[in-house]
N, C-alpha and C positions, 0 to 999 in steps of 0.2 A: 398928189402922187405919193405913192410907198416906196420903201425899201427896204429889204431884207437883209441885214449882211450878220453871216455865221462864219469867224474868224476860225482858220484852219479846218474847214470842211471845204471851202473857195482856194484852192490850191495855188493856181496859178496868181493871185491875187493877193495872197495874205503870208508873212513871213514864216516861218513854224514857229518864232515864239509868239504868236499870239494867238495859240491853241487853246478851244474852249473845255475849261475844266469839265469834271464831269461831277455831279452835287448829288446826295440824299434829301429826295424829295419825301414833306410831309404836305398831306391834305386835311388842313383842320377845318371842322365845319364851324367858323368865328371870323368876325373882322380884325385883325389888328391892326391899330393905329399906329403901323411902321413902314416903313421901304428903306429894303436894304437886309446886309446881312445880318445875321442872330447865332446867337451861341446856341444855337439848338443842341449841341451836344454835353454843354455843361447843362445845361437846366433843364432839359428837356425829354434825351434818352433815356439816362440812366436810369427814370420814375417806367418804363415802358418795360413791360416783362412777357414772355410769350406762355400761354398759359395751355393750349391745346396745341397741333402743327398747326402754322396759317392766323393761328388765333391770335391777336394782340389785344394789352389792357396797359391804358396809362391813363394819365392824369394832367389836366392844365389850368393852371389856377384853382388846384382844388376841384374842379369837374373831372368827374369819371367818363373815360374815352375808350371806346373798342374799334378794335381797325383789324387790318388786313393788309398784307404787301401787293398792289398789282404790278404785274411783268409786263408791258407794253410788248405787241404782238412782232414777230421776227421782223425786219426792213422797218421798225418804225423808233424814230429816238424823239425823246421829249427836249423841247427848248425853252429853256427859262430867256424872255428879254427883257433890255432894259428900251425904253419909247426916250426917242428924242423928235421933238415937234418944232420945225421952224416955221416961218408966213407957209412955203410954196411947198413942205414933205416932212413927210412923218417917218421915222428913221426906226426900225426893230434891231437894235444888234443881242444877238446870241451870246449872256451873259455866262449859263451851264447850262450842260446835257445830263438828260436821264434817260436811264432804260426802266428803269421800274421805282415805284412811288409808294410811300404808305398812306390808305385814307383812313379817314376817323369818323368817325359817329361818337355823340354822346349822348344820344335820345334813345338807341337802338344797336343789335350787331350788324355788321357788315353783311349787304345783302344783294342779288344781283338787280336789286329794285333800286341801287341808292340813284343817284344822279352821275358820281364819278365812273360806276359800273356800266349804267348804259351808254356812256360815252365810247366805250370798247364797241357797242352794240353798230355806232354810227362809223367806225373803222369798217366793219364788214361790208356795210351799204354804201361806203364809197368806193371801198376796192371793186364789187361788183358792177358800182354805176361805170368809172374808168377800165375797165376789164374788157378786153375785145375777146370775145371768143375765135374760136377755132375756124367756124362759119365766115368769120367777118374777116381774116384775115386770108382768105382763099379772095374773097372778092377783091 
């Protein structure tokens, strides 16, 4: 069995101080060998410059990196969690929230081809699958 718990979105449940921050998300296309937080803003930003509107160019480890900011579409928020696994459930707690993220490429620019971008794509096709229309809701 799961569980989901997203502390101070669960009102009745959770006190207000244990409201989930809300974080700048990056999407690098790399494995790192970490978990856990990073100073992404000492090392990481300040190499990131906007070069066109929309356009990003930075650098990690010396790899040249081009991105783009996406804005997760209105009614949707991103949840960063952390997994706790005992014998009988597997536990998600809602570490940060996001509304919009930066992805990276370093082979290429940002395109509505990458994998992060069609991910939006699969947003549309489930709001349509869950979608009652107008028809169904008279019956």
């Amino acid at each position: 069995m799961s569980s989901v718990v997203i502390p101070g979105l669960v009102k009745e449940s959770a006190p207000e101080s244990t409201e989930v921050p809300k974080c700048r998300l990056q999407h690098l296309p790399c494995r790192v060998q970490h978990r856990g937080p990073a100073q992404v803003n000492v090392y990481f930003t300040p190499l990131v410059e906007e070069t066109a509107p929309g356009v990003l160019e930075g650098q990690f480890r010396g790899r040249p990196l081009d991105g783009s900011t996406v804005t997760l579409p209105a009614g949707y928020t991103g949840v960063v969690a952390k997994t706790t696994e005992t014998d009988a459930d597997t536990k998600y707690e809602a570490t940060e929230l996001f509304r919009r993220y930066t992805r990276w490429n370093w082979d290429r620019k940002p395109s509505p081809n990458d994998a992060a971008a069609r991910l939006q794509d699969w947003l549309d096709v489930a709001e349509a699958i869950h979608s009652i229309s107008d028809d169904e809701k008279d019956n």
